[in-house]
C-alpha positions in Angstrom: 118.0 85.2 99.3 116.2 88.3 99.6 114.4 89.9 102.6 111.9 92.5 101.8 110.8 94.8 104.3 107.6 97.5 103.5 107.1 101.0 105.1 104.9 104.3 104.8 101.4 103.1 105.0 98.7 104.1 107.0 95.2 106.6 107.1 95.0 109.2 104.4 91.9 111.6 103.4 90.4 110.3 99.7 93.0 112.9 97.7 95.8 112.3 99.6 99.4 111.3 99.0 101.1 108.3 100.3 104.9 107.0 99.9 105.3 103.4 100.5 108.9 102.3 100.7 110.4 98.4 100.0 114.0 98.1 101.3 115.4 94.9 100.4 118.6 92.9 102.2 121.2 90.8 99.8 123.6 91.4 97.5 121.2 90.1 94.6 118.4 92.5 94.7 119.8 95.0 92.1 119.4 92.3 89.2 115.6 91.7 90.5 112.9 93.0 89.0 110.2 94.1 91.4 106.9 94.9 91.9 103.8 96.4 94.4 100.6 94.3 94.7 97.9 95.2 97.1 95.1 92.9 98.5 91.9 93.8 99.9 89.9 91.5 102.4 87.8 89.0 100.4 89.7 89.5 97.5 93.0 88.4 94.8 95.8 90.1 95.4 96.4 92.5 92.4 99.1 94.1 90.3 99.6 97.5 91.1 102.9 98.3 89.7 106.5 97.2 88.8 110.5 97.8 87.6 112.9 96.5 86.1 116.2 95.8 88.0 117.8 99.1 85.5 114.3 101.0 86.3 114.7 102.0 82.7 111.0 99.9 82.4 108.2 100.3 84.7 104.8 99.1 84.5 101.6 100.2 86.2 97.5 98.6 86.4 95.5 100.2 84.3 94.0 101.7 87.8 96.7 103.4 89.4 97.8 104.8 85.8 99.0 108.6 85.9 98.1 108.4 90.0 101.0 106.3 91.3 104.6 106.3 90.3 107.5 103.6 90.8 111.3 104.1 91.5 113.8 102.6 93.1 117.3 103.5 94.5 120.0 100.6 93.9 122.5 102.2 95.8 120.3 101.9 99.0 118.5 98.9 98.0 115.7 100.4 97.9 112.0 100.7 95.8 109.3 102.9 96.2 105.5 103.2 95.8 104.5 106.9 95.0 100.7 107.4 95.7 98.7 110.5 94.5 95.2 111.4 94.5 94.5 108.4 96.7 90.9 106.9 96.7 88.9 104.6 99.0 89.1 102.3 96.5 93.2 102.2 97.1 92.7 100.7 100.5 93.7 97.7 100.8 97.3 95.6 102.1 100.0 96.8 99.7 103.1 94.2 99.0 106.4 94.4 97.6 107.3 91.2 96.1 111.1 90.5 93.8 112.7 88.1 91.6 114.4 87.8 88.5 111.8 88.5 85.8 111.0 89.0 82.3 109.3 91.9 81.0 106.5 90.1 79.7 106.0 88.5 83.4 106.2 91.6 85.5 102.5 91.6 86.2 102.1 88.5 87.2 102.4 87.6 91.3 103.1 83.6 90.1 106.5 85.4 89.0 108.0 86.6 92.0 109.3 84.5 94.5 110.2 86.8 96.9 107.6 88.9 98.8 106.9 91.0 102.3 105.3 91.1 105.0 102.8 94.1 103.6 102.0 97.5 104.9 98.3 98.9 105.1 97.0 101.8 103.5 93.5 103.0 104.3 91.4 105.9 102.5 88.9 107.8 103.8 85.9 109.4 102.0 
């Protein structure tokens, strides 16, 4: 089993930074792959970026490309979601979700089993 729990959201100027953190509890969650989705109200919730359990692979939506950056920190069990030139259009309810998953699945939310309880992040214009 793992717990993940998500930090460093909140209100930002359009332009702004943001660093959301995911620290995870169990033994297991340094051979998980995982990942950030972020759901706005009325809508699917959407890939935003993820790692492998090495971080020697990362993946990003074609959105957040060259604006956000993922990393994580197995000794701390931890992963985070580096956000730059933030836009309104980032706002929404950002997840962290885990599980043991193929490159080819990394994308895709019906891969991980695992998920958070979500942190907001808001952008002003």
């Amino acid at each position: 089993q793992v717990q993940l729990v998500e930090s460093g959201g909140g209100l930002v100027q359009a332009g702004g930074s943001l660093r959301l953190s995911c620290a995870a509890s169990g033994r297991t969650f340094r051979g998980y792959a995982v990942a950030w989705f972020r759901q706005s109200p009325g809508k699917d919730r959407d890939f935003v970026a993820a790692i492998i359990s090495s971080g020697l692979i990362k993946y990003y939506g074609d959105s957040v490309k060259g604006r956000f950056t993922i990393s994580r920190d197995n000794a701390v069990n931890t992963v985070y979601l580096q956000m730059n030139n933030l836009q309104p259009e980032d706002t929404a309810v950002y997840y962290c979700a885990a599980d043991e998953v193929s490159a080819a699945g990394l994308g895709s939310r019906r891969e991980y089993d695992y998920w958070g309880q979500g942190t907001q992040v808001t952008v002003s214009s």
